[in-house]
Every structure is written in C-alpha cells, then in structure tokens.
PDB file of N, CA, C and O in Angstrom:
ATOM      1  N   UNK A   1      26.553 -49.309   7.511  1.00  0.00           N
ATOM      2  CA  UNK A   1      25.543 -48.394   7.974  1.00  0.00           C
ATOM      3  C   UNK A   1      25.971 -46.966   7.641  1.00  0.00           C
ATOM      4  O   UNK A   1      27.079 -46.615   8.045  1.00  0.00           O
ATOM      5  N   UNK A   2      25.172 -46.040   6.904  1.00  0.00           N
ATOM      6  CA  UNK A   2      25.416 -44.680   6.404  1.00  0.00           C
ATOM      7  C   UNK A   2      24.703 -43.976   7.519  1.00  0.00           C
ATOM      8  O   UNK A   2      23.725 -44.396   8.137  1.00  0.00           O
ATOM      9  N   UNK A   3      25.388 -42.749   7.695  1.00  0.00           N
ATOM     10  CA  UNK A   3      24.400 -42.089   9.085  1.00  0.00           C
ATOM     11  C   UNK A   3      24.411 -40.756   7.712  1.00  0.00           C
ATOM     12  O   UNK A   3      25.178 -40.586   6.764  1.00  0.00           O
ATOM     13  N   UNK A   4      23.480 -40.183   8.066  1.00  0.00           N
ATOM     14  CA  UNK A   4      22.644 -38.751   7.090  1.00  0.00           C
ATOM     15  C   UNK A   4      23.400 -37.868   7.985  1.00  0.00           C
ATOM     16  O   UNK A   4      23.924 -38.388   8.971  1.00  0.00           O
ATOM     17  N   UNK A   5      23.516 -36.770   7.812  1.00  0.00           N
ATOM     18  CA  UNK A   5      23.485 -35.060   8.118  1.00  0.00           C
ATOM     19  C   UNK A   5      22.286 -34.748   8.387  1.00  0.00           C
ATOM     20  O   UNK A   5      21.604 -35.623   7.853  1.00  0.00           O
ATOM     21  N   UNK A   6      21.604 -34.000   8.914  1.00  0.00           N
ATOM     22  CA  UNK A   6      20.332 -33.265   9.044  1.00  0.00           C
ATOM     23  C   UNK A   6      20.570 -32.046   8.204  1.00  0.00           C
ATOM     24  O   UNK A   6      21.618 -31.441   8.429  1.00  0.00           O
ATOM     25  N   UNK A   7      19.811 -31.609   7.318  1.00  0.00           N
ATOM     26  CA  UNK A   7      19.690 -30.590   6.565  1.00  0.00           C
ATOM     27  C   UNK A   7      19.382 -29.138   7.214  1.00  0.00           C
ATOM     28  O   UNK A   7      18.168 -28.942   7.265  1.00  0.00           O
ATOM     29  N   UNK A   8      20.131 -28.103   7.706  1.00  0.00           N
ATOM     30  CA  UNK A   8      19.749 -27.420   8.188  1.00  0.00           C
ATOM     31  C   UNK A   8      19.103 -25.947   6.914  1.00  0.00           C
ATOM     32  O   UNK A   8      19.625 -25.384   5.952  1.00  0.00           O
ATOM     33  N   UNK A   9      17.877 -25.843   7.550  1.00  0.00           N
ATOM     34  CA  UNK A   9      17.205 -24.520   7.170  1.00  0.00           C
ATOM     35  C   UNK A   9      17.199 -23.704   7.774  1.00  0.00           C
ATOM     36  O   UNK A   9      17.003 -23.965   8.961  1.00  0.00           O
ATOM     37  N   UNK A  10      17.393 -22.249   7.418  1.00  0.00           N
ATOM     38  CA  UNK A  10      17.619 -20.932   8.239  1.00  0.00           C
ATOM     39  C   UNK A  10      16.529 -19.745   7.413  1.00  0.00           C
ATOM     40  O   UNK A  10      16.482 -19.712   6.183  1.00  0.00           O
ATOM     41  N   UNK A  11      15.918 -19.064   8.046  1.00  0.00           N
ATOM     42  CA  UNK A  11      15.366 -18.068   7.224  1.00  0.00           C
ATOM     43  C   UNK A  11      15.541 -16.623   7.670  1.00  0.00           C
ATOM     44  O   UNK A  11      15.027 -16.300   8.741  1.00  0.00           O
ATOM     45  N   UNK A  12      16.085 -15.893   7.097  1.00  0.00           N
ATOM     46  CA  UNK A  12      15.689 -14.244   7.331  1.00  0.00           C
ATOM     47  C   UNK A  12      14.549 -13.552   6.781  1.00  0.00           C
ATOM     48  O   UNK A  12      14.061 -13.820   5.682  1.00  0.00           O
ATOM     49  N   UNK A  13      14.119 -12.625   7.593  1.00  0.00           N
ATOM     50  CA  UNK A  13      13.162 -12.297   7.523  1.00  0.00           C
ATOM     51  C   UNK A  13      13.052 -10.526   7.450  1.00  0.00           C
ATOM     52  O   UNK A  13      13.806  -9.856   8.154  1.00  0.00           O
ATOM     53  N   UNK A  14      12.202  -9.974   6.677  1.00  0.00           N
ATOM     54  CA  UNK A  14      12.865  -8.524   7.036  1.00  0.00           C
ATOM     55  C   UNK A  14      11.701  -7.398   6.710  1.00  0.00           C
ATOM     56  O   UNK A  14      11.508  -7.207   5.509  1.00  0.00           O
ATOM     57  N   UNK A  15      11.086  -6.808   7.420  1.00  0.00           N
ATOM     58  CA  UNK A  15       9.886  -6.439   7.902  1.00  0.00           C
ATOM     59  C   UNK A  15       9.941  -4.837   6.997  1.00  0.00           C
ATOM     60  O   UNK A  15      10.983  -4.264   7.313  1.00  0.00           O
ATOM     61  N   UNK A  16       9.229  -4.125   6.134  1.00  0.00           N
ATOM     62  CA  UNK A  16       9.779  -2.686   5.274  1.00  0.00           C
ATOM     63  C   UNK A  16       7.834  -2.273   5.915  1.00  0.00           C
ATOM     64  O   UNK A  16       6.762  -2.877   5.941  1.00  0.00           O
ATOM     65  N   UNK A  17       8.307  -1.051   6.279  1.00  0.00           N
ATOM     66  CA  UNK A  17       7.121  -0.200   5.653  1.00  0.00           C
ATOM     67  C   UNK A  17       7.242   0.898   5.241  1.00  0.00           C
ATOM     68  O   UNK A  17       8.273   1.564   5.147  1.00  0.00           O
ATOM     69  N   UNK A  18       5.770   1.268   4.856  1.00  0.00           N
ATOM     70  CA  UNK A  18       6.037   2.445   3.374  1.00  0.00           C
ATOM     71  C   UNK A  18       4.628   3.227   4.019  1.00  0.00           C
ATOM     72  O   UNK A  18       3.808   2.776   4.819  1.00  0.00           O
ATOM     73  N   UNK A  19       4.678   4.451   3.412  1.00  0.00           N
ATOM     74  CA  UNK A  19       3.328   5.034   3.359  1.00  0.00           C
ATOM     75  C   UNK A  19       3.181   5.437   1.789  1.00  0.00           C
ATOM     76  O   UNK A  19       4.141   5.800   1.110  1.00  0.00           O
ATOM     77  N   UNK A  20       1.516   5.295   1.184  1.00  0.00           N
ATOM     78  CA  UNK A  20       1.703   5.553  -0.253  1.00  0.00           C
ATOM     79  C   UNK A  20       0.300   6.631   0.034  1.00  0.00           C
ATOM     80  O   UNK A  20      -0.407   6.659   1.042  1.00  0.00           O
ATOM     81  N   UNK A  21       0.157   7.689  -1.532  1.00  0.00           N
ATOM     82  CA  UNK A  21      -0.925   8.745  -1.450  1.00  0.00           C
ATOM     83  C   UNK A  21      -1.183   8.676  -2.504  1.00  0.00           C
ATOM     84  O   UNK A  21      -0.364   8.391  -3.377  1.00  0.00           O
ATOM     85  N   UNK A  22      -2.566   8.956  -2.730  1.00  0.00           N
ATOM     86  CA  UNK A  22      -3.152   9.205  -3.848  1.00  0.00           C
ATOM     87  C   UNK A  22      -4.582  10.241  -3.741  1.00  0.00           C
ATOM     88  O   UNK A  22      -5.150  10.477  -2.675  1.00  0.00           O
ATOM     89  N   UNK A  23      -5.081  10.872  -5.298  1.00  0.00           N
ATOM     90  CA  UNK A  23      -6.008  11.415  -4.991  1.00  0.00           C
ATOM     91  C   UNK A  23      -6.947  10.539  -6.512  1.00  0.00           C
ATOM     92  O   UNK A  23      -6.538  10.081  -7.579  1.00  0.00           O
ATOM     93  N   UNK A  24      -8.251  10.641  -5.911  1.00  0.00           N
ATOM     94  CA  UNK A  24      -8.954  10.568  -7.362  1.00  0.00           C
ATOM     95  C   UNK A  24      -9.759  11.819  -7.687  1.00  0.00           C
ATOM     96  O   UNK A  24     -10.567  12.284  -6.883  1.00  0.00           O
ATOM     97  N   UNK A  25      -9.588  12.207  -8.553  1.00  0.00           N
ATOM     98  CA  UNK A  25      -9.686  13.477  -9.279  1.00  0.00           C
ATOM     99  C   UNK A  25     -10.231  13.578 -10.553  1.00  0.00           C
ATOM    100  O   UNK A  25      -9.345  14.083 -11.243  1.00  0.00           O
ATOM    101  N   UNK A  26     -11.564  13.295 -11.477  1.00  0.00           N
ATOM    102  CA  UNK A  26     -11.355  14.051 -12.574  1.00  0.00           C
ATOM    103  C   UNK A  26     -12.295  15.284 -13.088  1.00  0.00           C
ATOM    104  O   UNK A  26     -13.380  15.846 -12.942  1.00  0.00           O
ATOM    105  N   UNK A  27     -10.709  15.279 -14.000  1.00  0.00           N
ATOM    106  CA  UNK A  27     -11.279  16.937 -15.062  1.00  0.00           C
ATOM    107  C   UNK A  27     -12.413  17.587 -15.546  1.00  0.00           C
ATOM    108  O   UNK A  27     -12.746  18.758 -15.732  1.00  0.00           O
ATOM    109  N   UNK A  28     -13.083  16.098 -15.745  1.00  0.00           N
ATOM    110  CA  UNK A  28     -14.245  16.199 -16.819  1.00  0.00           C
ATOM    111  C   UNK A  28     -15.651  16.187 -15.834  1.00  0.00           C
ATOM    112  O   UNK A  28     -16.792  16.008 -16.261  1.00  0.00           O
ATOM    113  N   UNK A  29     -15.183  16.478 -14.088  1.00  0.00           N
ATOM    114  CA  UNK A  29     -15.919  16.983 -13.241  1.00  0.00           C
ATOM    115  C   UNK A  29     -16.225  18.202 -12.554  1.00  0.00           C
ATOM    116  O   UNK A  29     -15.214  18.893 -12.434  1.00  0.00           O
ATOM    117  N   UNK A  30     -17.228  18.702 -12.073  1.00  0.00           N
ATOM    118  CA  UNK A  30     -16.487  20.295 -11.099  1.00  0.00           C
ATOM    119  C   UNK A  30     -16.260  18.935  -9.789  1.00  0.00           C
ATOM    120  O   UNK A  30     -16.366  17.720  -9.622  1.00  0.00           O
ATOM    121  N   UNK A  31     -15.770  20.593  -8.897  1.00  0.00           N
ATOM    122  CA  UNK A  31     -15.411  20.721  -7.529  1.00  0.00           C
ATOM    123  C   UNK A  31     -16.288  19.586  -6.799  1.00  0.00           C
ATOM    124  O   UNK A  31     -16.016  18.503  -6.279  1.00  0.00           O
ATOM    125  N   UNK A  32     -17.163  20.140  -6.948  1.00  0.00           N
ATOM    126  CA  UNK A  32     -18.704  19.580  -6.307  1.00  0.00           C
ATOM    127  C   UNK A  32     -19.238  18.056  -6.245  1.00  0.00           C
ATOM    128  O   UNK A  32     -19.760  17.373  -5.364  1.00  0.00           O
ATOM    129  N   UNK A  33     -18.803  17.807  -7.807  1.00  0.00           N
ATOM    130  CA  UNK A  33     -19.168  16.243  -8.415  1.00  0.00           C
ATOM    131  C   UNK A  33     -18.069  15.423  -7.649  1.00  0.00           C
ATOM    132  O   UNK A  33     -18.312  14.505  -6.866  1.00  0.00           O
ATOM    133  N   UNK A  34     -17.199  15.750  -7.887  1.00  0.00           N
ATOM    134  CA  UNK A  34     -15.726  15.322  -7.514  1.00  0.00           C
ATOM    135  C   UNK A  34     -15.760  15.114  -5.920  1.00  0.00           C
ATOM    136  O   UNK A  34     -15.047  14.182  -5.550  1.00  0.00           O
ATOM    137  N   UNK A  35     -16.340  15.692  -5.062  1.00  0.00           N
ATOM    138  CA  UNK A  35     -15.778  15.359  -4.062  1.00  0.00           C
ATOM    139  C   UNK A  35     -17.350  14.437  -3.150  1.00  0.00           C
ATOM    140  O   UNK A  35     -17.400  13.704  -2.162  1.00  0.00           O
ATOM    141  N   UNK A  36     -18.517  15.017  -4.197  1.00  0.00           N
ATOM    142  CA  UNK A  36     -19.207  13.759  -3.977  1.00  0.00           C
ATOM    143  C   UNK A  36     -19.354  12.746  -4.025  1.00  0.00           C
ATOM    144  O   UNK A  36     -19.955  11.996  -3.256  1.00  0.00           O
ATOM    145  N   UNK A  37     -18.363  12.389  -5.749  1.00  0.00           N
ATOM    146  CA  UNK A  37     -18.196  11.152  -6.162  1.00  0.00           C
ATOM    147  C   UNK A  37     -17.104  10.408  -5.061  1.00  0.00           C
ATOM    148  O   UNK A  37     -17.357   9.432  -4.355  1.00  0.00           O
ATOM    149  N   UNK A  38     -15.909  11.113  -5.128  1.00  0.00           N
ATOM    150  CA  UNK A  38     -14.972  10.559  -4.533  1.00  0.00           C
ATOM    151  C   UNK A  38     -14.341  10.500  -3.001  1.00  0.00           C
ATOM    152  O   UNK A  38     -13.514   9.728  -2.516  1.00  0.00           O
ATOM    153  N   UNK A  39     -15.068  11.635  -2.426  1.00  0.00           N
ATOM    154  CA  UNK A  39     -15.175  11.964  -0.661  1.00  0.00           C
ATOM    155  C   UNK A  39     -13.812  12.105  -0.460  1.00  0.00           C
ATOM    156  O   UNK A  39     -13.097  12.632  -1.313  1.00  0.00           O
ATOM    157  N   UNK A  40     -13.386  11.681   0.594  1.00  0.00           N
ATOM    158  CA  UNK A  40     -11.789  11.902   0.992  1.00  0.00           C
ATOM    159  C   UNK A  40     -10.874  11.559   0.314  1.00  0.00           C
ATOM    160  O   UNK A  40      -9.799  12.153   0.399  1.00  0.00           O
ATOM    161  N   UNK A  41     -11.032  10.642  -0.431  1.00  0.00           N
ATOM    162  CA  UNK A  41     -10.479  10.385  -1.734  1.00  0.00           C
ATOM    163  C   UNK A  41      -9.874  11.472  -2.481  1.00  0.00           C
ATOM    164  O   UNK A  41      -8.816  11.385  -3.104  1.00  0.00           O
ATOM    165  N   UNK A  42     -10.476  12.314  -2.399  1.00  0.00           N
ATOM    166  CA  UNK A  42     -10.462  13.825  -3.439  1.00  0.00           C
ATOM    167  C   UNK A  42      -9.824  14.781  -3.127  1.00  0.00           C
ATOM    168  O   UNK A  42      -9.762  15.651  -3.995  1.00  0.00           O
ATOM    169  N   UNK A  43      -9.118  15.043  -1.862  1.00  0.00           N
ATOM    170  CA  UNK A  43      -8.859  15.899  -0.952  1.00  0.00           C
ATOM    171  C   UNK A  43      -7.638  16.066  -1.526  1.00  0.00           C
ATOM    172  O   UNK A  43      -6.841  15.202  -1.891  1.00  0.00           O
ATOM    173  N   UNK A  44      -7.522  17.773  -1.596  1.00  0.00           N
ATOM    174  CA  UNK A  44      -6.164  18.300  -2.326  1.00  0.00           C
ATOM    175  C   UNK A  44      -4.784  17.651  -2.338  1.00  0.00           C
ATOM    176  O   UNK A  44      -3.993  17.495  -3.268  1.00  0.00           O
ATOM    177  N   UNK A  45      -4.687  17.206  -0.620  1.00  0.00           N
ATOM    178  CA  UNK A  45      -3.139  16.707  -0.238  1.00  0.00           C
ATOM    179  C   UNK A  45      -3.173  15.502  -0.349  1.00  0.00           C
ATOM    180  O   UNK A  45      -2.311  14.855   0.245  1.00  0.00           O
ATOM    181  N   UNK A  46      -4.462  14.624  -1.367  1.00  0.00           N
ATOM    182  CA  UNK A  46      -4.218  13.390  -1.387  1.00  0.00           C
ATOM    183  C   UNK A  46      -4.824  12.226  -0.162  1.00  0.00           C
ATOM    184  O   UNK A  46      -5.135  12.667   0.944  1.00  0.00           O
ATOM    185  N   UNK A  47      -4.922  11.112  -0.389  1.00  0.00           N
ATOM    186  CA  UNK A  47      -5.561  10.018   0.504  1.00  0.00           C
ATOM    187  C   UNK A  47      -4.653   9.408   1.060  1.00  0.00           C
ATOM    188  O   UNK A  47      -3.961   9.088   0.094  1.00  0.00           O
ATOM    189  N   UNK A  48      -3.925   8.831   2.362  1.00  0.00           N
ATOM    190  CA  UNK A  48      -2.914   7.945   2.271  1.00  0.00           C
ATOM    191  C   UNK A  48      -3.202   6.646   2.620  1.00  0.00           C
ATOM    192  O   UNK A  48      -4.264   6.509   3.228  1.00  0.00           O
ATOM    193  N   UNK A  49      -2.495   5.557   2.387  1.00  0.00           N
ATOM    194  CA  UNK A  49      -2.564   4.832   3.075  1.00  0.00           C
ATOM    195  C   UNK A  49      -0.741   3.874   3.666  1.00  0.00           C
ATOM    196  O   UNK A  49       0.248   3.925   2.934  1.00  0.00           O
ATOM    197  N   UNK A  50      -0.733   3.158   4.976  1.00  0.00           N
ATOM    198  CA  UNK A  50       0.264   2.710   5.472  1.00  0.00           C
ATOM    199  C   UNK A  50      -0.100   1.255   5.387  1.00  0.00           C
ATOM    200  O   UNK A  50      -1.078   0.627   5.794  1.00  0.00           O
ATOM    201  N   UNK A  51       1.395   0.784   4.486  1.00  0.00           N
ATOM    202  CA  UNK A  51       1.740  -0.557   4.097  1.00  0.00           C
ATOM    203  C   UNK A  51       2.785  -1.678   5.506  1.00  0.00           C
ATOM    204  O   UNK A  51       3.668  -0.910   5.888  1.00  0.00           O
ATOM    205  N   UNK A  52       2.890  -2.621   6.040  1.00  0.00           N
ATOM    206  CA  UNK A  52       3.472  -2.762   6.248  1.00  0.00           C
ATOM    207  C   UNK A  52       3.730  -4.641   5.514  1.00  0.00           C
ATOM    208  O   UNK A  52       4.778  -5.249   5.728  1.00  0.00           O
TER     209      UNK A  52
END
C-alpha cells in the first residue's frame, strides 16, 4: 500500500495602485472645438484616472 503526500498550494498575492493622466488635445483644432469635442478630457492639467 503507497500512501500519497497531499500537494500543497500557496499563493501570494499583491495588490499595486497607480494613478495615470492624460489629455486629448488636437492642433489641427482651436480652443473652442477642442474642448467641445473633448470636454474634460481637454483640460490643461490633464484627465486622470485611478488604477487599482
């Protein structure tokens, strides 16, 4: 009679967050078009968003 081991599994786990920014912006628009087209999107300091 063979007796087995039980296979043990272990997992770590490891939790990161980030914040990322962006703007959409273009050249080949004015001021005006641009922030109609793109709304907060457009905003000088950028759009952010939080990743976790």
């Amino acid at each position: 009679m063979t007796t087995s081991t039980p296979i043990r599994i272990g997992y770590v786990t490891r939790i990161e967050r980030f914040s990322a920014a962006h703007r959409l912006n273009s050249v080949h628009l004015s001021a005006a078009e641009n922030i109609a087209l793109y709304g907060k999107c457009n905003h000088t300091s950028g759009h952010g968003h939080n990743y976790k």
